[in-house]
C-alpha positions as CSV (number, residue, x, y, z in Angstrom):
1,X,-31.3,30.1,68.2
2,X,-33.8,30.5,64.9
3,X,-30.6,32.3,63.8
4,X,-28.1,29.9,64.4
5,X,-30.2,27.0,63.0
6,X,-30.7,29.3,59.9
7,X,-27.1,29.4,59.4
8,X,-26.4,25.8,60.2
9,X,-28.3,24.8,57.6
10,X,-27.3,27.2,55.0
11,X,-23.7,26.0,55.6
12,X,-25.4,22.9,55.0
13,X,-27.0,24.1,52.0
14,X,-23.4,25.4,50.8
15,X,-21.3,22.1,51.5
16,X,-23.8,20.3,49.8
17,X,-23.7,22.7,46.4
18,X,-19.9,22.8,47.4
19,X,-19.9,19.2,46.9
20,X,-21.5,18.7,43.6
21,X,-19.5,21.4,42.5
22,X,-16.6,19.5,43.0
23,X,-18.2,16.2,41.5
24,X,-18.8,18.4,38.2
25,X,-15.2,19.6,38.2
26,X,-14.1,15.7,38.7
27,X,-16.2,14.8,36.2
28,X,-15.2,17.9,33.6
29,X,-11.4,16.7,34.5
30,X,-12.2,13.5,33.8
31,X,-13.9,14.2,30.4
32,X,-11.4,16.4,29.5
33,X,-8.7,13.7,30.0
34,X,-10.4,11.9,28.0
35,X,-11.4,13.8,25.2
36,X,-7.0,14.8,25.5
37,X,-6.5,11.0,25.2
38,X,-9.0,10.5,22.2
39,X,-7.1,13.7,20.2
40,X,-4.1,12.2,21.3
41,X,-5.2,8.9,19.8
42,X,-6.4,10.5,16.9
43,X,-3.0,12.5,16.1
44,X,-1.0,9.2,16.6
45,X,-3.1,7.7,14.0
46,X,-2.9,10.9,11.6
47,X,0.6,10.6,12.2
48,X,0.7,6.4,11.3
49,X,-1.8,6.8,8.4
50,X,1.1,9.8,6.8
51,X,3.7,7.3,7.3
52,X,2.2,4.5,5.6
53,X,1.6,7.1,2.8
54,X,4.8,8.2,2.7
55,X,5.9,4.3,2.8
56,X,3.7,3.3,0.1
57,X,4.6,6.3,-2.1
58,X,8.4,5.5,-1.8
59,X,7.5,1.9,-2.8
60,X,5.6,2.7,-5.7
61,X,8.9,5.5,-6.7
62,X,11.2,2.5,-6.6
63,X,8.8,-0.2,-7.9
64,X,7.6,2.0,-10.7
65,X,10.9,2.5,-11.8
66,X,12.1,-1.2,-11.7
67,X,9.0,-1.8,-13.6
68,X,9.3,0.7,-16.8
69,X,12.8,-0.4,-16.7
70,X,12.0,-4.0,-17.2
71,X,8.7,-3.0,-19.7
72,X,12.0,-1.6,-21.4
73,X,13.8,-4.7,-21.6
74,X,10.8,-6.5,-22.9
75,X,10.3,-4.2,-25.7
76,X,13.5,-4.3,-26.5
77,X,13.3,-7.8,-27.0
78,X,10.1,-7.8,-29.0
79,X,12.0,-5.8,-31.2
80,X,14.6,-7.6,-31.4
81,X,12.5,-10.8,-32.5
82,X,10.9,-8.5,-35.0
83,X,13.7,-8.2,-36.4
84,X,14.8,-11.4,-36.8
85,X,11.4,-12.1,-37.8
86,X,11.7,-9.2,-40.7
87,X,15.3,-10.6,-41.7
88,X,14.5,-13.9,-42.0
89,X,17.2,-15.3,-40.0
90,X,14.6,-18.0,-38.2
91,X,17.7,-19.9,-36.7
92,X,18.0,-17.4,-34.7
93,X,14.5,-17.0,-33.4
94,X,14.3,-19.6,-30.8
95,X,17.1,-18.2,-29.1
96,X,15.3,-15.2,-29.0
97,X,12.3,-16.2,-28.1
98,X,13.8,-17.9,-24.4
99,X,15.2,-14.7,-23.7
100,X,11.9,-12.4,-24.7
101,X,10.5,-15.4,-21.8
102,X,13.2,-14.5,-19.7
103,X,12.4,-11.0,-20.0
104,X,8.6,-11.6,-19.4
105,X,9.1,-14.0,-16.7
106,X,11.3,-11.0,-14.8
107,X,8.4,-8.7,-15.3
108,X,5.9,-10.8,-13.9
109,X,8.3,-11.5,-11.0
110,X,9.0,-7.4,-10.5
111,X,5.1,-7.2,-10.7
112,X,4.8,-10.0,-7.8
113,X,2.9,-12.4,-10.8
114,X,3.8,-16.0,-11.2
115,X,3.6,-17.1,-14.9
116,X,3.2,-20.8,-16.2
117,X,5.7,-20.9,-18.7
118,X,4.2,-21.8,-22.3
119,X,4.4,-25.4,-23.2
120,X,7.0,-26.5,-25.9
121,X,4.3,-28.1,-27.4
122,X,2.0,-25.7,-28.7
123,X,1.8,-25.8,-32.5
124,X,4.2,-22.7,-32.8
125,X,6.8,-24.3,-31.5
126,X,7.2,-27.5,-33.3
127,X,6.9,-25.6,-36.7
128,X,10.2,-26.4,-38.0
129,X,11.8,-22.3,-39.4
130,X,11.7,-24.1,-43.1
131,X,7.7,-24.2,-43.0
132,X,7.1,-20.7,-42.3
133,X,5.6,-19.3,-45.1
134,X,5.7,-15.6,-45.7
């Protein structure tokens, strides 16, 4: 009977390593699951942040562009004033002058500023072309 009671409880003994075994293995699974989900997560977000780059990147392509083009236009204009400027030809200068604003004020609005535009009654403006002096 010694024998049999021996046995019994090494079965016993066996179930009950069996057992926590088993609750390791659970617990492994449910660590790995886990740690799937969390790389998972992690590539998603990889994945999002390469987007956004690639997002951001095309934006500044295209928003670059627009904005040399425009830098363009407003040095084209300075010249232009200069011009009129180096010729003399001051009845011409106001008209120039509102569009080199014009040009400006699309700049800031391609650079996603909002500019005041300059009083008309800043001294440089009510100079009449005659009193100009070179």
């Amino acid at each position: 009977m010694t024998e049999r009671a021996e046995l019994i409880n090494d079965i016993e003994k066996l179930k009950a390593e069996r057992n926590r075994l088993l609750r390791q293995v659970e617990e492994a699974e449910q660590w790995e699951s886990t740690a799937w989900d969390s790389f998972n997560a992690l590539a998603d977000h990889l994945q999002a942040t390469e987007k956004k780059q690639a997002i951001a990147q095309n934006y500044w392509d295209s928003s670059r562009s627009a904005i040399e083009l425009q830098f363009e236009f407003v040095a084209s204009q300075i010249a232009r004033v200069k011009k009129v400027l180096d010729k003399k030809r001051y009845e011409l200068l106001e008209g120039e002058i509102d569009e080199l604003m014009k040009e400006i004020a699309e700049l800031a609005d391609v650079l996603g500023l909002e500019i005041e535009e300059l009083p008309k009654y800043l001294p440089f403006y009510t100079l009449p072309a005659e009193e100009i002096v070179d």
